[in-house]
C-alpha positions in Angstrom: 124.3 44.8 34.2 124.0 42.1 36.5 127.5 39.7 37.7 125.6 36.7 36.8 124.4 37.8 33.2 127.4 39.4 32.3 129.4 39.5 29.4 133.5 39.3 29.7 136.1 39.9 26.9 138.6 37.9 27.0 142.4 38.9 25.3 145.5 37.1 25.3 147.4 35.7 22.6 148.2 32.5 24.0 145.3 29.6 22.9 145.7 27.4 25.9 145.1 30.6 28.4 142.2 31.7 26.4 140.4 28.3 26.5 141.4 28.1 30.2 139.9 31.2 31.0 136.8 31.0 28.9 136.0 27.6 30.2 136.4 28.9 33.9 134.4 32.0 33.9 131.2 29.9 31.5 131.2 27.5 34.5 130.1 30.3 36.3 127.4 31.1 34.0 129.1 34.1 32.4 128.9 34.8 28.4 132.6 34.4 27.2 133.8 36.4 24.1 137.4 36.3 22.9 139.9 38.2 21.0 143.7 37.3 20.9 145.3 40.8 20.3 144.6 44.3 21.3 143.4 45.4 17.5 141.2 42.6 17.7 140.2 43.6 21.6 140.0 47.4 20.4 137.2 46.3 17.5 135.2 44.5 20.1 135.0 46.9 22.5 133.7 49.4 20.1 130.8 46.7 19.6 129.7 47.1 22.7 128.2 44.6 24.8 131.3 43.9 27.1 130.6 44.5 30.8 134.6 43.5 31.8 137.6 42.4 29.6 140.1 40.2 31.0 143.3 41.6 29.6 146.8 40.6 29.2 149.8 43.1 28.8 151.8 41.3 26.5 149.7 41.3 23.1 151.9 41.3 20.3 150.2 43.8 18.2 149.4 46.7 20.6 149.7 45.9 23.8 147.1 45.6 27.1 148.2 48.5 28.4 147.9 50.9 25.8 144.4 49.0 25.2 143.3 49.4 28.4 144.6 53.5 27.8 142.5 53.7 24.4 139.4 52.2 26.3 139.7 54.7 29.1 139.3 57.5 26.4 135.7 56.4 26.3 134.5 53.7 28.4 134.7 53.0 32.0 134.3 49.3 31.2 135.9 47.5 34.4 139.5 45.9 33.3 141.3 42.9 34.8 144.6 42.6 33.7 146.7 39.3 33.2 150.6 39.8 33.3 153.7 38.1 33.3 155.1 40.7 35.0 154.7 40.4 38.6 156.6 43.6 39.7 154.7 46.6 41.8 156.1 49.2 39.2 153.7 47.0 36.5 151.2 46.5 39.0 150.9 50.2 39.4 151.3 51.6 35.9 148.2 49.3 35.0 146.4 50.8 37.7 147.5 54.3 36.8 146.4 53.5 33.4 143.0 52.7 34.2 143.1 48.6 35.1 140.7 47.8 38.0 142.8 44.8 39.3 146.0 43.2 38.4 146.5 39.3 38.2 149.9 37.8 37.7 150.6 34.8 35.3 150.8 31.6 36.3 147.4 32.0 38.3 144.4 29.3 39.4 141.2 29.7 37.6 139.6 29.7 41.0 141.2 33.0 41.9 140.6 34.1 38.2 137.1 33.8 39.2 137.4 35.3 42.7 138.7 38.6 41.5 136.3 38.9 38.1 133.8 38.3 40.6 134.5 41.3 42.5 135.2 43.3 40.5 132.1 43.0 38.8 130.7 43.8 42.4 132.2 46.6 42.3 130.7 47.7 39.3 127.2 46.4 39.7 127.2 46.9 43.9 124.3 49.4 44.3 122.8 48.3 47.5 118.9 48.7 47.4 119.6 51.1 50.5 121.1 53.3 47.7 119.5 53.2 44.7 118.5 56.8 44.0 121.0 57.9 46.2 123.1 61.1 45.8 126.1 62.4 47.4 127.1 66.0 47.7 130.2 67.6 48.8 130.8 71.5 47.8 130.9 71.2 44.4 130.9 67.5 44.0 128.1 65.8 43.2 127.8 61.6 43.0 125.1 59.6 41.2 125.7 56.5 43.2 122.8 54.4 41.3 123.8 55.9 37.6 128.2 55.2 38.9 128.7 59.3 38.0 130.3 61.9 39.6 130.0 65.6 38.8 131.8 69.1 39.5 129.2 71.3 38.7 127.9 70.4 35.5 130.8 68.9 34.5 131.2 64.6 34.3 134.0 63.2 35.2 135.0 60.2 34.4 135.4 57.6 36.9 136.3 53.6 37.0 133.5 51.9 39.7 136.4 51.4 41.4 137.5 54.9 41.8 133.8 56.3 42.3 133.5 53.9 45.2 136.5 55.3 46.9 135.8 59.2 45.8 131.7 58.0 47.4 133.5 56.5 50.6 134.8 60.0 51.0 132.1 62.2 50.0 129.5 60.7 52.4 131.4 61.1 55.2 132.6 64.8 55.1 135.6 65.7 56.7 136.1 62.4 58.0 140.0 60.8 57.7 139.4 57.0 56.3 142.7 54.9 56.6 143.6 53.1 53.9 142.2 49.4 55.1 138.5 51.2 55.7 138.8 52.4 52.2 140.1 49.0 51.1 137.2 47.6 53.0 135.0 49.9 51.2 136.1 49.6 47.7 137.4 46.0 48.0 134.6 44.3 50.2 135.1 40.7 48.7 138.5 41.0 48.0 141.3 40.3 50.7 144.1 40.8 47.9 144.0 44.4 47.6 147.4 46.6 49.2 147.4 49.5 50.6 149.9 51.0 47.3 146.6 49.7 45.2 144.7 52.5 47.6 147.5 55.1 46.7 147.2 55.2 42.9 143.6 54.9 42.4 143.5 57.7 44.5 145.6 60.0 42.2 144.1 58.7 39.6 140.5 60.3 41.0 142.5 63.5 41.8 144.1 64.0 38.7 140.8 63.6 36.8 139.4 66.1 39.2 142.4 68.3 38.8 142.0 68.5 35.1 138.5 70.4 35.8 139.5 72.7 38.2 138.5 70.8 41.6 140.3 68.3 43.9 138.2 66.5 46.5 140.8 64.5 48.4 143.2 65.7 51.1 145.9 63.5 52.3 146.1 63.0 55.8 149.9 61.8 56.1 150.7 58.8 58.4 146.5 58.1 58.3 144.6 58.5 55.2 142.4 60.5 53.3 139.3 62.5 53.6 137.3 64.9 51.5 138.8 68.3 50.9 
């Protein structure tokens, strides 16, 4: 996947926001599809072909959040989520959930664009410097060009997001990254990002690890984090 051949799924039930959005992101020279709920969303997804979905929380059927929970199950498919809801408690349990960033209704199409631009970034950023590059810390290993992460044998499932924070880490062993280098590593072309953001995608990599027995991450308190 490249950013500027991609392919975004767009879900909301409201027409007029659909139609925004889609004509926003095809000025861009991105392939729109669009579903308005999250059984709709859900069937799409299992068609493959989506490299992002644009996704809002309030779907009448089922909503984003337990869409973006179902996709998470099986696809690391980056996730932009479109909310009402402009609270840190929601912007945090879509995080938590699996959401790669978190944009609040009413937003400008030009920072629609801003942010599904980097996140796609994020998930297509393999430096030429790095392709064919692998990280290894004790039992962890990281495919940086393939975006997987390994204990042992073992995958674990990561968001880019999260694998560009665990990699951050990894390739720098021992060393305590405060939470703006990590921003500045994760987030390169995104100002937007807080330092609570930081804090829940990393649990989120160390409960995944947790689950298989390992837990690369050490909290440094008052700093940061390096790699355990």
């Amino acid at each position: 996947m490249t950013s500027s051949g991609s392919t975004i799924l767009v879900v909301d039930d409201e027409k007029h926001i659909r139609d925004v959005v889609q004509y926003a992101l095809e000025r861009e020279g991105w392939s729109v599809r669009t579903a308005e709920g999250g059984t709709e969303a859900l069937t799409r997804l299992d068609a493959g072909g989506v490299d992002l979905v644009v996704l809002d929380v309030g779907l009448p059927d089922i909503d984003g959040l337990e869409v973006c929970r179902r996709l998470r199950t099986k696809a690391r498919t980056p996730v932009l989520f479109l909310s009402a809801r402009g609270e840190e408690i929601d912007r945090v349990l879509g995080l938590e959930l699996g959401g790669d960033d978190y944009l609040v209704k009413p937003f400008s199409p030009r920072e629609l664009v801003a942010r599904v631009r980097a996140v796609l970034r994020r998930a297509d950023g393999i430096e030429p410097a790095e392709r064919g590059k692998v990280l290894r810390h004790k039992t962890v290993r990281i495919d940086v060009e393939r975006h997987e992460a390994f204990v042992g044998d073992v995958l674990v499932a990561l968001t880019p997001t999260e694998l560009g924070l665990l990699a951050a880490l990894v390739e720098r062993p021992g060393v305590v990254l405060s939470r703006a280098q990590l921003m500045a590593r994760a987030y390169p072309y995104d100002n937007l990002v807080t330092e609570r953001t930081i804090d829940t995608h990393v649990k989120r990599i160390r409960a995944k690890f947790r689950a298989v027995g390992e837990d690369p991450i050490a909290t440094v308190h008052g700093v940061g984090y390096k790699s355990a």
